[in-house]
C-alpha positions in Angstrom: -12.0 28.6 -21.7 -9.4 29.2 -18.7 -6.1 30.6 -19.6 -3.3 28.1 -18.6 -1.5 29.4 -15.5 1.4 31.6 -17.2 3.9 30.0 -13.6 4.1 26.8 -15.8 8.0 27.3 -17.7 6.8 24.0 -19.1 4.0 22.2 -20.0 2.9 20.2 -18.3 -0.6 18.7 -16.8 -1.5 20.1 -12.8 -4.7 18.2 -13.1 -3.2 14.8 -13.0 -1.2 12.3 -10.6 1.8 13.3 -12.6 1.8 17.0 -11.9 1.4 15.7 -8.3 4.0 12.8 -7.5 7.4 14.5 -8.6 8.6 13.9 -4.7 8.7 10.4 -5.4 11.8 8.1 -7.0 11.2 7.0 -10.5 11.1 3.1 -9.3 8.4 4.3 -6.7 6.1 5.9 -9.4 2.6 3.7 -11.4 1.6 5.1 -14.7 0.3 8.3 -14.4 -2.9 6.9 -16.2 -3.4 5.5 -13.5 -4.6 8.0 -11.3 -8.1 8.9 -10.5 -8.0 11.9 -13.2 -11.5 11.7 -15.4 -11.4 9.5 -18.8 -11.7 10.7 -22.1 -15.9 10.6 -21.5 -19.1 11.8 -21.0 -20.1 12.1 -17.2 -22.5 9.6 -16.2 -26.3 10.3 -14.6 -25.6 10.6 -10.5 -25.0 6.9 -9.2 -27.4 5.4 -5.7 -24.7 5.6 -3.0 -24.6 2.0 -0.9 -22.8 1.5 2.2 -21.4 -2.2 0.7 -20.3 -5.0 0.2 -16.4 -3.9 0.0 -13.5 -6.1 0.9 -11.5 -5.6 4.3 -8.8 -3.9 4.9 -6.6 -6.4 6.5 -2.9 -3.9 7.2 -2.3 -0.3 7.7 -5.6 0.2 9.0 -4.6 3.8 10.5 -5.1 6.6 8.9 -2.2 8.0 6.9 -0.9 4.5 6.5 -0.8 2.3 3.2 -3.6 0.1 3.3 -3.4 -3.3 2.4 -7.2 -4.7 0.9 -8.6 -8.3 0.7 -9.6 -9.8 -2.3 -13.0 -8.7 -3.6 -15.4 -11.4 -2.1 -18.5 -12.0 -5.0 -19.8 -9.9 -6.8 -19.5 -6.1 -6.6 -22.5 -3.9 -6.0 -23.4 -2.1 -9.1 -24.2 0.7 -7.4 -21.6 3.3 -5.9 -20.1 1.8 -2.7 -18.8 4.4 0.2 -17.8 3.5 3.8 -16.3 5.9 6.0 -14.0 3.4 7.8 -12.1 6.4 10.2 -15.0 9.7 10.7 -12.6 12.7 10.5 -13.2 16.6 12.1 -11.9 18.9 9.5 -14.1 20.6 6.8 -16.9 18.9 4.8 -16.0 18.2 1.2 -18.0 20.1 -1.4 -18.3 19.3 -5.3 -15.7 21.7 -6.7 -13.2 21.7 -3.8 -9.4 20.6 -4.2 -9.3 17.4 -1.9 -5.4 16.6 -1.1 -5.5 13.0 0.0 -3.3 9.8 -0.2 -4.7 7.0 -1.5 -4.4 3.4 -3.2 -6.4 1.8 -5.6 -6.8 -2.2 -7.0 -9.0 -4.1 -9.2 -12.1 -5.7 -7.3 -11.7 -9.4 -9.2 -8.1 -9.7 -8.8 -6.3 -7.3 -5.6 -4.3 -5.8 -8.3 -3.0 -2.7 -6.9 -2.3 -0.6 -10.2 -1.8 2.9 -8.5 -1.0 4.3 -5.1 0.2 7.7 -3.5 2.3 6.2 -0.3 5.1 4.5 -2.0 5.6 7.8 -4.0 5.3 9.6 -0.5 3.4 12.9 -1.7 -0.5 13.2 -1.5 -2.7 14.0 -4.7 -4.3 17.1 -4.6 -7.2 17.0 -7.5 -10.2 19.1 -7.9 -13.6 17.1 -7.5 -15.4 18.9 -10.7 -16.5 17.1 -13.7 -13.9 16.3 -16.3 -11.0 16.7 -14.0 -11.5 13.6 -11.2 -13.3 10.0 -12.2 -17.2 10.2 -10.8 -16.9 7.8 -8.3 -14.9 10.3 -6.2 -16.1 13.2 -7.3 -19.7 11.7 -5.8 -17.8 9.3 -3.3 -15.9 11.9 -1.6 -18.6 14.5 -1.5 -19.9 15.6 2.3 -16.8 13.3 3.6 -14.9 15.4 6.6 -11.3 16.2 6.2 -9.1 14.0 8.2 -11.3 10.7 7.1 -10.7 7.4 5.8 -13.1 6.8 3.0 -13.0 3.2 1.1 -15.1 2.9 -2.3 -15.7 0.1 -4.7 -16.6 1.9 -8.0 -18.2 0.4 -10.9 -17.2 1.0 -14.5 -19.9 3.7 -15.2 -18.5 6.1 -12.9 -15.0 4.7 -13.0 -13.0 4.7 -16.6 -16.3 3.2 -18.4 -16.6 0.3 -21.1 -13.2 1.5 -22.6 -11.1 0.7 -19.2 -7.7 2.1 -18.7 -5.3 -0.4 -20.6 -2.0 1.2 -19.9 -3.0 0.7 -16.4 -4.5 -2.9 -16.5 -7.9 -2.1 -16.0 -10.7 -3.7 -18.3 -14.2 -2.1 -18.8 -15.4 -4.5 -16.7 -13.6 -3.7 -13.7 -14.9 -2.5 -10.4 -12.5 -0.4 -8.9 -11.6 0.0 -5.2 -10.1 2.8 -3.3 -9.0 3.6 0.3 -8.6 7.6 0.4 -7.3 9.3 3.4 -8.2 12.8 2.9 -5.9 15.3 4.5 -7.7 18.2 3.8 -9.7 20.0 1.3 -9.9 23.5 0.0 -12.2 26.0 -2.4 -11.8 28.7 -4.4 -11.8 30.9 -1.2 -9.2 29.2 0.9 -6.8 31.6 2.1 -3.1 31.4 3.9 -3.7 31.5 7.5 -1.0 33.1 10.3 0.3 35.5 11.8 1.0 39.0 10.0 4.3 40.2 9.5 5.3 44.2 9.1 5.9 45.4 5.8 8.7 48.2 6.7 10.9 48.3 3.7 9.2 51.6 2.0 10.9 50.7 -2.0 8.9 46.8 -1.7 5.2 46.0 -2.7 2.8 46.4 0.0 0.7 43.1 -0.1 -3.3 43.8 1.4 -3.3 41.0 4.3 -7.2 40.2 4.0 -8.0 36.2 4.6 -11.6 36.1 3.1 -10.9 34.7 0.0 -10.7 37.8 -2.0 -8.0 38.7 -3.9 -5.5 40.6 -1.7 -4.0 44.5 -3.4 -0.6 44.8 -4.3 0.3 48.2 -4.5 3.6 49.0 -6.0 6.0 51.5 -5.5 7.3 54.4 -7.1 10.8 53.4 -7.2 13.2 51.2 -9.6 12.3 47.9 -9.2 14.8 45.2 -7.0 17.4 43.9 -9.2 17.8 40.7 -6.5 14.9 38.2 -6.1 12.7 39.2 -2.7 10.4 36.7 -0.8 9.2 37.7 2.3 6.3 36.7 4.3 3.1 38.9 4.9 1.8 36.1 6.6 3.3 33.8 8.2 2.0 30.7 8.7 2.8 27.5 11.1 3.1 24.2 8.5 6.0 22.5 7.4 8.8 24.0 4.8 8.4 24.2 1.0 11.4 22.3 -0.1 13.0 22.5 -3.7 11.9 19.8 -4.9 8.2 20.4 -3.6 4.7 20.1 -5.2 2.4 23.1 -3.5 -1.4 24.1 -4.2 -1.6 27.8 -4.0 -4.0 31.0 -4.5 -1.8 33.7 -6.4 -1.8 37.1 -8.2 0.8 38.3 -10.3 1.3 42.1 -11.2 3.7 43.9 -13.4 6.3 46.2 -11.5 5.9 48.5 -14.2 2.3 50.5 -13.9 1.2 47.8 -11.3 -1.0 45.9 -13.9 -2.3 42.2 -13.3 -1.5 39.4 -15.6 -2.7 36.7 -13.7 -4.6 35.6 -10.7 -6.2 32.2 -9.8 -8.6 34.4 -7.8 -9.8 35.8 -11.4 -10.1 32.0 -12.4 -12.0 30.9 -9.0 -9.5 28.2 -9.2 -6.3 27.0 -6.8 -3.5 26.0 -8.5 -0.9 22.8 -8.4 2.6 22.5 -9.5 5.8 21.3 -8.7 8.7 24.1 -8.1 10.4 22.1 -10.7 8.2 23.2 -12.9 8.0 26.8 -12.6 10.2 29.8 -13.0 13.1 29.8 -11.4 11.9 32.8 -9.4 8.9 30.9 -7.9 11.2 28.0 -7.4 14.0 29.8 -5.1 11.3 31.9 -3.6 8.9 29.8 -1.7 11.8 27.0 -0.8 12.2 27.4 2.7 9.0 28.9 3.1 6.2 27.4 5.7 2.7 26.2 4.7 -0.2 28.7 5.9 1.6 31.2 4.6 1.1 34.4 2.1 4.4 34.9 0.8 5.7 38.3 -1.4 7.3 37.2 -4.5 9.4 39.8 -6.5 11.0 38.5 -9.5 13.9 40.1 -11.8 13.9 39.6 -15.4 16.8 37.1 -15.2 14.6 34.5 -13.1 10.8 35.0 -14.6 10.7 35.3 -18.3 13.5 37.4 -19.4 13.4 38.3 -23.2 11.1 35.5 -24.1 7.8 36.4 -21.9 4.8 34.1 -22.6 2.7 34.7 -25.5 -0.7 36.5 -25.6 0.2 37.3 -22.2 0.9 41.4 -20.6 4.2 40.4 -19.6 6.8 42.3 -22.0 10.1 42.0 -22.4 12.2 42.6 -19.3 9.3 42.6 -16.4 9.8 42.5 -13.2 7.0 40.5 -11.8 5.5 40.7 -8.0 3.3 38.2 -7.1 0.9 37.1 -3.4 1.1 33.7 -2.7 -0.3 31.5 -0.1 1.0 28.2 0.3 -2.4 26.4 1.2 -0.6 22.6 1.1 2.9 20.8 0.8 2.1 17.5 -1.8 
């Protein structure tokens, strides 16, 4: 069993559309049952892939933009339909990865749109593995190319099954389509990506600056540890800013000042990592705002703004730490 990321201040769920869609207005937001997260169920044998019959997309037929889809015409295939309406050039998709996409889905019978990412204007970022992402796109999406449009019509089996998803109008009868605009996908060895910045100040962590998907070394000083919060890049990458009230998906490691001990990596988990800055310690919070996507960021972390006297449970962090983390920003959401 994983250990739950120790960033979270709060619980909270990264797996679903909830963790995901903070950047949007309460008004703008669907059920969070809604989203493609996996049901409550056993995973279903591997459906046949078909290339039809799926309705047309009729508005916002460019990629990135909201789609508007026609009517389901018949009878849906009971099979697994997959169309790549817009061939992207980016990185193929492998079972596993953490897909960051937009997307909007509706009931086949009716055009009932009961949950979409553009209105909340931040992309999901899930991870295609069994139990975390409903079958149809964790087989749908599979081989796809980041930077492609991919439309689905998925049948119960490999949707939310016989038991449906009532909060979010859909009966276990429903055949569910999608339109997924996949921005970009990454693995368990995506790493930040930029240019490296000199690491001067002799009393500060020195961060290793490898990009192979390994964790990097953090080797700490021996000095008294920084009673100010530092963030400083040790690579600096070209993407947009992290804002406050960002979502990100990151690779980290987290060591204690004292004796240089590591409390928590997702590179030990072979897993990324999604949250919103809301979310998180206040030192993660005001130390990646302002900082770029792409890029490995030093974290450094006083008592006052990680845990203080209250450090998490079962955990290595004692009372007081200081806490120095490596983090690449791999996406905005």
């Amino acid at each position: 069993m994983r250990r739950r990321s120790l960033l979270i201040a709060v619980p909270a769920g990264l797996a679903t559309l909830a963790a995901c869609g903070d950047g949007g207005s309460d008004s703008s937001k669907t059920s969070e049952s809604a989203s493609p997260a996996a049901p409550d169920a056993s995973a279903a044998p591997p459906p046949k892939i078909v290339d039809g019959p799926l309705p047309a997309i009729t508005a916002g037929v460019k990629f990135g933009e909201k789609p508007t889809v026609a009517k389901g015409s018949g009878d849906p295939s009971k099979d697994l339909a997959v169309k790549t309406v817009i061939a992207g050039g980016g990185r193929a998709i492998a079972e596993n990865d953490f897909v960051v996409a937009h997307y909007l889905g509706q009931v086949w019978s009716t055009a009932k749109v009961f949950d979409n990412s553009y209105d909340r204007k931040a992309p999901l970022a899930i991870q295609l593995a069994q139990g975390s992402v409903i079958d149809g796109w964790r087989y749908g999406l599979t081989g796809k190319k980041a930077g492609s449009r991919v439309q689905m019509a998925i049948p119960p089996t490999w949707g939310y099954g016989t038991q449906g998803n009532e909060q979010a109008g859909i009966k276990g009868t429903d055949t569910l389509v999608f339109v997924v605009d996949v921005q970009d996908t990454f693995n368990a060895k995506s790493s930040a990506k930029g240019s490296e910045v000199a690491q001067d100040t002799i009393d500060l962590p020195k961060v290793g600056t490898n990009t192979d998907g390994k964790a990097p070394s953090i080797e700490v000083p021996d000095a008294a540890p920084s009673k100010k919060l530092v963030s400083s890049y040790i690579i600096e990458g070209d993407g947009e800013e992290v804002t406050a009230d960002s979502s990100v998906l990151v690779q980290y490691k987290g060591v204690l000042w004292d004796g240089g001990k590591e409390f928590d990596s997702t590179y030990g988990r072979g897993q990324l990592t999604s949250f919103s800055l809301q979310q998180v310690v206040k030192g993660w919070a005001q130390g990646l705002t302002g900082k770029k996507v792409g890029s490995r960021v030093l974290i450094v972390i006083p008592p006052e703004l990680g845990y203080g006297d209250t450090p998490p449970e079962g955990s290595d962090i004692k009372k007081d730490s200081t806490l120095v983390f490596s983090v690449d920003i791999l996406a905005k959401l």
